[in-house]
ZALUM-934409 format. One record per residue: x, y, z of N, C-alpha, C in turn. Coordinates in steps of 0.2 Angstrom, whole numbers, padded with zeros to 4 digits, always signed. Atoms other than C-alpha are relative to their C-alpha. Layout:
BEGIN
XYZXYZXYZ/...
//
This chain:
BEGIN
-0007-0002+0000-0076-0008-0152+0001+0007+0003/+0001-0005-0004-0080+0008-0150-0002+0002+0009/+0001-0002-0007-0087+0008-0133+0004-0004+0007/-0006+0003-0005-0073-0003-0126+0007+0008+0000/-0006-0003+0001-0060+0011-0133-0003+0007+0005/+0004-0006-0003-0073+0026-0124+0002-0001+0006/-0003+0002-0006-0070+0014-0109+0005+0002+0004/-0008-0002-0002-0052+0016-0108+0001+0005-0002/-0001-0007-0002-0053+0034-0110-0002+0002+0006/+0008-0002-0006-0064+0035-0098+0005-0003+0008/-0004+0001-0006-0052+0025-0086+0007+0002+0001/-0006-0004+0001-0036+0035-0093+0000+0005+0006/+0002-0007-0001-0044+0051-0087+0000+0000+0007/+0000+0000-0008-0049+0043-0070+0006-0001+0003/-0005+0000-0003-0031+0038-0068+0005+0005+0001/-0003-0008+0002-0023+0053-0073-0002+0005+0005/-0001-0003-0008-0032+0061-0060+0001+0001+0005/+0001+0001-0006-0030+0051-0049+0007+0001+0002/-0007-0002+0000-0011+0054-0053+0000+0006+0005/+0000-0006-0002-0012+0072-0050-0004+0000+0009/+0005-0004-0006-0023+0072-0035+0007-0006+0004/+0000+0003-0006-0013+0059-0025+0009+0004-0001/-0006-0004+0000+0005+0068-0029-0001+0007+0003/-0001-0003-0005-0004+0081-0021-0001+0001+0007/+0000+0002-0008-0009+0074-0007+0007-0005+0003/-0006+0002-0002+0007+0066-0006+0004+0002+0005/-0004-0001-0004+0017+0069+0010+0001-0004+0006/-0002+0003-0004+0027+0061+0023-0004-0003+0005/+0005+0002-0005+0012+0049+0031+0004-0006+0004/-0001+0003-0006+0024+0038+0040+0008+0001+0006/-0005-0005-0005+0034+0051+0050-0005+0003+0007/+0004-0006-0004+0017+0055+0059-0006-0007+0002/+0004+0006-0002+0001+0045+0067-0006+0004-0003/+0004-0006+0002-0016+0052+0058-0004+0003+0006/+0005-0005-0004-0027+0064+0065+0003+0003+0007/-0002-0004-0005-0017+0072+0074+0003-0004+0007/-0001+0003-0005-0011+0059+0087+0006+0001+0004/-0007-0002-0002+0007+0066+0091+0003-0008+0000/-0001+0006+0002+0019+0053+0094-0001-0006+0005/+0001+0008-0003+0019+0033+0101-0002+0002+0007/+0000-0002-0009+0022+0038+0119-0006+0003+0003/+0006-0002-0001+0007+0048+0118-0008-0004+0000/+0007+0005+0001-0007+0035+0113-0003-0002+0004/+0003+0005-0005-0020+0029+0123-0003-0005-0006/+0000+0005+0002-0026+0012+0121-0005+0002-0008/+0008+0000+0005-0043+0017+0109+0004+0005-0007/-0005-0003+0005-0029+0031+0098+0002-0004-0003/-0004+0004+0004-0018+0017+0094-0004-0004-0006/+0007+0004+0004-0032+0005+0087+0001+0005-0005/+0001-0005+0004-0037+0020+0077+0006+0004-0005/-0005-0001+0005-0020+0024+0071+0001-0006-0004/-0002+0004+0003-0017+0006+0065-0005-0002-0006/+0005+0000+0003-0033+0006+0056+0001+0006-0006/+0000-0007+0002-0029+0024+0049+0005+0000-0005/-0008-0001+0006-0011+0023+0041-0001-0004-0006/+0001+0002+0005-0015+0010+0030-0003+0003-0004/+0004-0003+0004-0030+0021+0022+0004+0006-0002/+0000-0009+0000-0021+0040+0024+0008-0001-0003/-0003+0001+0005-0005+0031+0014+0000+0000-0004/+0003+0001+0006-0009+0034-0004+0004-0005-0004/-0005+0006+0000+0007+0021-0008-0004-0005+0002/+0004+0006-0001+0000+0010+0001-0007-0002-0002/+0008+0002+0001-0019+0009-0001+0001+0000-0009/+0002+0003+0004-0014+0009-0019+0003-0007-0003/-0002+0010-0002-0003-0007-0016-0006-0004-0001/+0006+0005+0001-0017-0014-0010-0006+0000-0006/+0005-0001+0004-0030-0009-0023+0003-0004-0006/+0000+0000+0007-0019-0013-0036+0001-0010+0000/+0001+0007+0000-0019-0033-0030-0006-0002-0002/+0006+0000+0004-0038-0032-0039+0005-0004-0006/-0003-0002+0005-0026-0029-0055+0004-0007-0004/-0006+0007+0004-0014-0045-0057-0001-0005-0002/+0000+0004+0006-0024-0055-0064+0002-0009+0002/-0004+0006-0004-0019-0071-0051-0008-0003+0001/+0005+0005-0002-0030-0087-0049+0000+0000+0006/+0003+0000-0006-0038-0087-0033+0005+0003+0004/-0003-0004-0005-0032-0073-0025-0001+0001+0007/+0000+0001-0008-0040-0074-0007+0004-0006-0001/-0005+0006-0004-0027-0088-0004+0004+0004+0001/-0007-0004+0000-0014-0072-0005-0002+0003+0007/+0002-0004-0006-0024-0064+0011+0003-0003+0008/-0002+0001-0004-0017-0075+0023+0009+0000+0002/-0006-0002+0002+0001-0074+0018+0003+0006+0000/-0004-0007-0001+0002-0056+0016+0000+0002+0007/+0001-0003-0007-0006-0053+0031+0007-0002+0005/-0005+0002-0005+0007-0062+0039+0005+0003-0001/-0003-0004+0001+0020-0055+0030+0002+0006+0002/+0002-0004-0004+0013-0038+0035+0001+0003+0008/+0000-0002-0007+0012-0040+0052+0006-0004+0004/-0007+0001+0003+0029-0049+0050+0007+0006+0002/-0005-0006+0000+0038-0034+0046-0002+0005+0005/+0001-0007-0005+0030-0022+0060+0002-0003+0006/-0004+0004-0004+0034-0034+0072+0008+0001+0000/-0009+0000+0000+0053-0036+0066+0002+0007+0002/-0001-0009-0001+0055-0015+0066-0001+0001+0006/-0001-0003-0009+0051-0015+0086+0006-0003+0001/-0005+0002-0004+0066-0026+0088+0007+0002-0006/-0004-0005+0005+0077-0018+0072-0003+0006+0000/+0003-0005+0002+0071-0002+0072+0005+0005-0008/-0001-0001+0008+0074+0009+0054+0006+0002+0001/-0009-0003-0001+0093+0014+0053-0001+0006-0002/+0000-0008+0002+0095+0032+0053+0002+0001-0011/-0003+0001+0006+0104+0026+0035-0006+0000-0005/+0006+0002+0005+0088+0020+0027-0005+0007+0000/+0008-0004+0000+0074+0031+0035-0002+0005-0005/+0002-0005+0007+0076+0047+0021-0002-0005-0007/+0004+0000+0007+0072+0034+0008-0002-0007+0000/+0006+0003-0003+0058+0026+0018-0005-0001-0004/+0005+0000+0005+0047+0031+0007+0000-0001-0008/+0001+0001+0005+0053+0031-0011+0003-0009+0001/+0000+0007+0001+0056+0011-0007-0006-0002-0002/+0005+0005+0001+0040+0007-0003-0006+0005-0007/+0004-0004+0006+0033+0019-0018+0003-0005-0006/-0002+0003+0004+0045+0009-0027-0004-0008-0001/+0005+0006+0000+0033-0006-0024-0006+0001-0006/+0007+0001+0003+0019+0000-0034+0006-0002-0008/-0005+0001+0006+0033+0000-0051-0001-0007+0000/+0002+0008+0003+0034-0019-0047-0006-0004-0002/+0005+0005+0003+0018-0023-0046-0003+0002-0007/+0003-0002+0009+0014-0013-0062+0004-0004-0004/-0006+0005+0005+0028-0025-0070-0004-0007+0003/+0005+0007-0001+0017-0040-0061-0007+0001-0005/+0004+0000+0002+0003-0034-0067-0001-0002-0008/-0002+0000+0008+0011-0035-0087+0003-0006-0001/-0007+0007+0000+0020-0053-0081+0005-0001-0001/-0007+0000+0002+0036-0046-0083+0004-0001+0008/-0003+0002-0005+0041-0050-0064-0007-0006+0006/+0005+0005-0004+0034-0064-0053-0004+0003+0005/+0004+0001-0006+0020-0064-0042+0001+0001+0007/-0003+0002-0007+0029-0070-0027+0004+0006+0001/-0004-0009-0003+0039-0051-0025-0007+0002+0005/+0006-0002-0003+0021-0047-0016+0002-0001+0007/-0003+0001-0008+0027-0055-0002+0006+0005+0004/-0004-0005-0004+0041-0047+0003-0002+0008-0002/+0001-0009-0001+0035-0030-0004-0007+0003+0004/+0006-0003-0005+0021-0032+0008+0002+0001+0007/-0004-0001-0004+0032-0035+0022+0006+0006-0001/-0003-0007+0000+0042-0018+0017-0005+0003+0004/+0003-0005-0001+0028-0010+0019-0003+0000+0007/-0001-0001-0007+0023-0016+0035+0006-0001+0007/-0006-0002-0003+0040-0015+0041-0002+0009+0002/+0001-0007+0001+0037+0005+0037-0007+0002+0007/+0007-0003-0004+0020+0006+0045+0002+0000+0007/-0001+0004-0007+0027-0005+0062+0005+0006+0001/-0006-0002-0002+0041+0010+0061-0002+0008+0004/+0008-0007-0003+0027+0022+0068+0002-0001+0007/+0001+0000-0007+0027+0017+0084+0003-0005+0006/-0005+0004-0003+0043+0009+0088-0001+0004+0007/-0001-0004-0004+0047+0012+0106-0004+0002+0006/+0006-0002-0004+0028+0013+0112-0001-0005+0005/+0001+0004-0005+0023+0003+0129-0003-0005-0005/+0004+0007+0002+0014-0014+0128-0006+0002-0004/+0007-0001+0001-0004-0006+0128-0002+0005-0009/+0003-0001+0007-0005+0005+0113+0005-0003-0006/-0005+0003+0003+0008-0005+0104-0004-0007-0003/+0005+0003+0002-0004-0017+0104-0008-0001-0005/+0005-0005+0004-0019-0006+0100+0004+0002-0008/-0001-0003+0005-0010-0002+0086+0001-0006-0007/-0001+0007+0002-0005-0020+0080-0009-0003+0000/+0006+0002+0003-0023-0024+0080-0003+0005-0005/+0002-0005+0003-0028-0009+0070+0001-0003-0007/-0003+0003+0005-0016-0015+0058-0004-0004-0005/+0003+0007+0003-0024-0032+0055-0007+0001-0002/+0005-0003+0003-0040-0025+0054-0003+0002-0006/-0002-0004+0009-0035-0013+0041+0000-0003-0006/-0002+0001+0004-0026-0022+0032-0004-0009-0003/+0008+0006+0000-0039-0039+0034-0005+0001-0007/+0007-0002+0003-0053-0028+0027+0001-0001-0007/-0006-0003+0005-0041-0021+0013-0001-0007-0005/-0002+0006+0002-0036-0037+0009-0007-0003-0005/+0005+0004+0002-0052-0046+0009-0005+0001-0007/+0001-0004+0004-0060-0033-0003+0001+0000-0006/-0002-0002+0007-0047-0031-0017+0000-0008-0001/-0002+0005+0002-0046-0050-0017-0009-0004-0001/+0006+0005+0003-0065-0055-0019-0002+0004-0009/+0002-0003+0007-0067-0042-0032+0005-0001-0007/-0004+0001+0004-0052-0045-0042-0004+0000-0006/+0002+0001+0005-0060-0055-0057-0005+0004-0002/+0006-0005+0003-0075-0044-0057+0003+0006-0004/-0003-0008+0002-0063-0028-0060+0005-0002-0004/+0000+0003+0005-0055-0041-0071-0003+0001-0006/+0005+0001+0007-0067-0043-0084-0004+0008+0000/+0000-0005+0001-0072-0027-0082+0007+0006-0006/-0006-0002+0003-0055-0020-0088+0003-0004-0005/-0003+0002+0004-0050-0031-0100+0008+0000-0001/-0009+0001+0001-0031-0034-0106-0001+0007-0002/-0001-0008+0002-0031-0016-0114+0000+0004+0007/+0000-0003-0008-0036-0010-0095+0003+0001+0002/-0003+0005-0006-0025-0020-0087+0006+0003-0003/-0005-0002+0004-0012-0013-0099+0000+0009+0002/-0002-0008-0003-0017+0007-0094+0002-0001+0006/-0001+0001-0007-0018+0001-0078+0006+0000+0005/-0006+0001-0002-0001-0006-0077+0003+0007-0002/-0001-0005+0002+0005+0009-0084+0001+0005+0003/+0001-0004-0006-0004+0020-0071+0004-0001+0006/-0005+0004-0006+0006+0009-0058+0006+0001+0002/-0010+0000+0000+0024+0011-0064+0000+0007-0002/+0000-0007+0002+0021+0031-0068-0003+0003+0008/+0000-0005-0005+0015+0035-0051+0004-0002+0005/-0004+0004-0006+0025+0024-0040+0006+0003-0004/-0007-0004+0001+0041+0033-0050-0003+0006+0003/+0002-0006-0004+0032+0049-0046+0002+0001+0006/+0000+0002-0008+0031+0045-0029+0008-0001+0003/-0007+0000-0002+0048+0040-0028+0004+0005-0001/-0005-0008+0002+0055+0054-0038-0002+0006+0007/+0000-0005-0007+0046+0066-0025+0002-0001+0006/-0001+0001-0003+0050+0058-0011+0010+0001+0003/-0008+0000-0003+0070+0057-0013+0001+0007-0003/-0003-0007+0003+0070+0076-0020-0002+0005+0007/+0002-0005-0008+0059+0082-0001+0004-0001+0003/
//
């Protein structure tokens, strides 16, 4: 008992940090292409690549989206890998041919921060599973809103990136899941979910107050 309660301090503290650290690296990562890549129009074909690959990791929203599908606790989760990807690549798709309405854009990002909230409420069982889907097509709706506008060739390059990413991403948090299950126990899964719906408000709240 004792060294399961040592545990969950143990991964309080880690999340708690990771609270702090990722509100302060927090800032507008889908206003911009990483590493400095200026914008769409400027991409060569090997850029793009390298931005679709990159946005997903340099989103801390995102990449904790993805991480936190380890977390919910679903039977056979690689069957979810094909579905979201689609989904994903779904919504970046649809946003070259809708692009974001001036209306939405400012609150571009406390939407999809508001995605980790539900899934901290999936992870508790208190909202379905199946929200996954469409809150993974937000998110790659957002990512696709990068580089509306870009020719064929990096437009491309960058739609491969994506899958890649988002593939790897995928393939990862869904073999490990159970592991990072039973490692965390329901008490876990309870800070966990916790950490979930506290930074993804976070996230929001800073978002619509920049």
């Amino acid at each position: 008992m004792k060294l399961s309660l040592l545990g969950h301090k143990h991964l309080l503290a880690f999340l708690v940090s990771l609270f702090f650290l990722l509100i302060f690296l927090s800032e507008p990562v889908f206003a911009h292409h990483p590493f400095g890549m200026g914008n769409s129009s400027e991409l060569s074909t090997w850029q793009a690549v390298m931005s679709g690959i990159g946005h997903p990791l340099l989103g801390p929203d995102h990449l904790l989206f993805m991480i936190g599908i380890a977390l919910l606790g679903l039977k056979r989760t690689q069957r979810l890998v094909i579905p979201l990807l689609a989904a994903g690549l779904a919504g970046s798709a649809f946003v070259q041919l809708q692009p974001l309405p001036n209306l939405i854009a400012p609150w571009a990002e406390a939407l999809v921060s508001l995605s980790l909230i539900i899934q901290g409420l999936i992870i508790l069982n208190l909202v379905n599973s199946k929200w996954l889907v469409p809150m993974f097509a937000l998110h790659g709706y957002l990512l696709g809103n990068t580089i509306v506008g870009a020719e064929p060739t990096p437009l491309i390059g960058y739609f491969l990136g994506l899958l890649l990413s988002q593939a790897t991403l995928l393939l990862l948090v869904t073999t490990t899941s159970q592991r990072v299950l039973h490692l965390l126990d329901a008490n876990g899964r309870l800070v966990a979910a916790g950490a979930w719906i506290g930074i993804g408000s976070a996230f929001s709240w800073v978002a619509l107050i920049n």
